[in-house]
VOBA-1610 file (N, C-alpha, C; in pm, whole numbers, padded with zeros to 5 digits, always signed):
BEGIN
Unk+12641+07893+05029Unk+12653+07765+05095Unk+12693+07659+04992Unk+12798+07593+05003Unk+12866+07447+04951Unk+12758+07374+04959Unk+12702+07291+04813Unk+12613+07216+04835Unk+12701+07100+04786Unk+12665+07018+04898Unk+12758+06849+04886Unk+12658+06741+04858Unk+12739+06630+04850Unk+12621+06539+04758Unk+12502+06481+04940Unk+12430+06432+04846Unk+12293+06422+04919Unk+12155+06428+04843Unk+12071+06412+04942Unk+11935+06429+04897Unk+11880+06579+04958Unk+11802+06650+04885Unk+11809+06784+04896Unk+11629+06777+04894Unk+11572+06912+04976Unk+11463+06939+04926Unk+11426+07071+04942Unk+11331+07135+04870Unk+11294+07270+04842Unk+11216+07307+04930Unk+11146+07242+05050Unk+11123+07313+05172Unk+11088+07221+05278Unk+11031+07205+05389Unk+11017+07148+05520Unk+10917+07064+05483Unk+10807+07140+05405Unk+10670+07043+05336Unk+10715+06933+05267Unk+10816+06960+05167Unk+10849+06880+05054Unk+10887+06749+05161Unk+10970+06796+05284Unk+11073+06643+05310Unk+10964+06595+05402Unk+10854+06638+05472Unk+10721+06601+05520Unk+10631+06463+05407Unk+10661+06515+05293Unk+10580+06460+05222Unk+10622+06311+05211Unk+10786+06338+05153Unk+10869+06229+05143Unk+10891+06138+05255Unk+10893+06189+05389Unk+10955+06097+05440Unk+10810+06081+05552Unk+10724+06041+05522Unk+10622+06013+05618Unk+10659+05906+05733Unk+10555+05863+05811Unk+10599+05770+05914Unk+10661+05640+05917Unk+10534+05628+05806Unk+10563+05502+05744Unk+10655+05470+05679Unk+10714+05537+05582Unk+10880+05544+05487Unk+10970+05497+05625Unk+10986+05621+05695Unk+11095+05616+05787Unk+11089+05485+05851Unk+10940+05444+05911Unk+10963+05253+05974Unk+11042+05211+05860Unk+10980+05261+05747Unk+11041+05096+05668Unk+11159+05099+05635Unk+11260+05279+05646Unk+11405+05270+05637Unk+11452+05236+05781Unk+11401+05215+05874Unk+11421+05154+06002Unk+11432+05021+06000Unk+11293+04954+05956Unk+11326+04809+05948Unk+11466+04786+05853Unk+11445+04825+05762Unk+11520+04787+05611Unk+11699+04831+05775Unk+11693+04864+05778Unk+11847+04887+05844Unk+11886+04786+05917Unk+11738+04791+06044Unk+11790+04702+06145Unk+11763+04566+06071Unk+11726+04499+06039Unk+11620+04348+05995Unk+11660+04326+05896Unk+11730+04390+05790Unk+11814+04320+05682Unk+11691+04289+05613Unk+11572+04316+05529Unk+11511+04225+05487Unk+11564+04149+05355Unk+11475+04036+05291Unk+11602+03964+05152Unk+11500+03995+05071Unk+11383+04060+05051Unk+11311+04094+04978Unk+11156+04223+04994Unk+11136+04244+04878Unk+11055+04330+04933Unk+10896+04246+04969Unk+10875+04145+04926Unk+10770+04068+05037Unk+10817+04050+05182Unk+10975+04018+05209Unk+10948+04003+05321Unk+10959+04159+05412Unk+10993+04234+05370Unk+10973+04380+05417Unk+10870+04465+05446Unk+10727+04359+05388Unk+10605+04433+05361Unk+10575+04345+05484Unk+10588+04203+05531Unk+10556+04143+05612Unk+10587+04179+05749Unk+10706+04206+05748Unk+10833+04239+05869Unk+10706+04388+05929Unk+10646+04460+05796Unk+10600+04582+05792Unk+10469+04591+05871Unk+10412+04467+05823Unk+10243+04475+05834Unk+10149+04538+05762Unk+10236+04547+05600Unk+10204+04644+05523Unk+10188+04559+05397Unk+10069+04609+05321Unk+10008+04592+05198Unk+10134+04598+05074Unk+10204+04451+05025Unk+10344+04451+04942Unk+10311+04593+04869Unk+10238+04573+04779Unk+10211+04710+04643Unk+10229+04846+04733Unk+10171+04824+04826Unk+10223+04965+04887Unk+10348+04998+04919Unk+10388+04876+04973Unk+10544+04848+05024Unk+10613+04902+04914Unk+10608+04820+04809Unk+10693+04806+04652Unk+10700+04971+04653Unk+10597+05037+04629Unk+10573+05181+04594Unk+10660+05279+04693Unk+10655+05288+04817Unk+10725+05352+04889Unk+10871+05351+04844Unk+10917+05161+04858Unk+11034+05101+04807Unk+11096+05215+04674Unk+11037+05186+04606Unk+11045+05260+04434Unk+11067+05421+04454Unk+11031+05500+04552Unk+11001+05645+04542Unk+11130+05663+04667Unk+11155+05580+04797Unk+11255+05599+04833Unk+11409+05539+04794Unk+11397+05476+04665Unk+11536+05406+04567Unk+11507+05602+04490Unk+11397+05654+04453Unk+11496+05727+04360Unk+11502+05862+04388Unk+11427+05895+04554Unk+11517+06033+04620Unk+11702+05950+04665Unk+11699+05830+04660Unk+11840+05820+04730Unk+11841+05795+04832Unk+11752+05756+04921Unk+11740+05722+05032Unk+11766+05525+05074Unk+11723+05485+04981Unk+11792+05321+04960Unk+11854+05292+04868Unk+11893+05169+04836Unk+11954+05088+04704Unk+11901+04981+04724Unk+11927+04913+04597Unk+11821+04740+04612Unk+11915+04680+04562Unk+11970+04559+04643Unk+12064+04458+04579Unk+12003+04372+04529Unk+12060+04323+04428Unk+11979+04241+04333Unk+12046+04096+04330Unk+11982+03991+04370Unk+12069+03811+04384Unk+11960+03750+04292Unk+12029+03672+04256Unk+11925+03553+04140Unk+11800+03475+04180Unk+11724+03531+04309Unk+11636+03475+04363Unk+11544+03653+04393Unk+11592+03755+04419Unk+11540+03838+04518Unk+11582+03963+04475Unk+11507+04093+04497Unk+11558+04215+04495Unk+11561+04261+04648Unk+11655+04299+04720Unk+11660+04328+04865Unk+11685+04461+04844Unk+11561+04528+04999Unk+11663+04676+04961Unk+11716+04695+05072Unk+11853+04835+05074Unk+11915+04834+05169Unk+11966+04967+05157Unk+12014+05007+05329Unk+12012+05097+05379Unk+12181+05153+05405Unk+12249+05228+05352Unk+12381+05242+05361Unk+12431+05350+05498Unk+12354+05360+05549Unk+12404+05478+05619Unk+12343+05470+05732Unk+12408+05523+05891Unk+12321+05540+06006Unk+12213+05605+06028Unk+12224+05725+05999Unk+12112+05863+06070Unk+12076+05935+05914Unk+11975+05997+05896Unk+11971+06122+05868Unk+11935+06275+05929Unk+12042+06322+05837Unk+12047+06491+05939Unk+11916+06573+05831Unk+11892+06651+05911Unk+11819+06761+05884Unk+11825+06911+05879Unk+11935+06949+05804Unk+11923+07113+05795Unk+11862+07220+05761Unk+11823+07325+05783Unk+11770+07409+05743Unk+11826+07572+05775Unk+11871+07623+05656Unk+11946+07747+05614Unk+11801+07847+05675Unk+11847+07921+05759Unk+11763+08087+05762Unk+11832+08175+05686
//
C-alpha cells in the first residue's frame, strides 16, 4: 500500500486516544467559529484554557491543526473539511 502524506496511526486504540471527544469539538469549533485565540477557543469551549492550550499543542504536532501567529494572538486553525478513516485488513 502507497503511503501518502497524512497523519498515520499504529492501530484503532492509538487514533481513540488521540482524537477523543473533546479534541474533535475543539477541531469542530476551531473550523466552524474561527477562533483568534486560544483563550477564546477555551471559552467558545467551556473548557479549562491549560487544558485547551494542551490538547491545542498535541493536536499542532500529530498535524491535525496549525496556529497562525498575528502580533496580538496565536490562532489555531483548521485546513481541511473531514477526516477519513481507513483501515487495511
Amino acid at each position: 500500500m502507497k503511503r501518502e502524506n497524512g497523519t498515520y496511526f499504529t492501530s484503532l486504540e492509538a487514533f481513540r486516544k488521540a482524537l477523543t471527544p473533546k479534541r474533535m469539538a475543539l477541531l469542530h469549533i476551531i473550523k466552524t467559529e474561527q477562533p483568534s485565540s486560544i483563550n477564546e477557543l477555551a471559552r467558545m469551549a467551556n473548557r479549562d484554557v491549560k487544558n485547551v492550550a494542551d490538547d491545542v499543542k498535541y493536536l499542532e504536532q500529530i498535524a491535525l491543526i496549525e496556529k497562525k501567529v498575528t502580533k496580538r494572538s496565536i490562532a489555531p486553525v483548521v485546513a481541511y473539511e473531514k477526516l477519513m478513516l481507513e483501515i487495511s485488513v
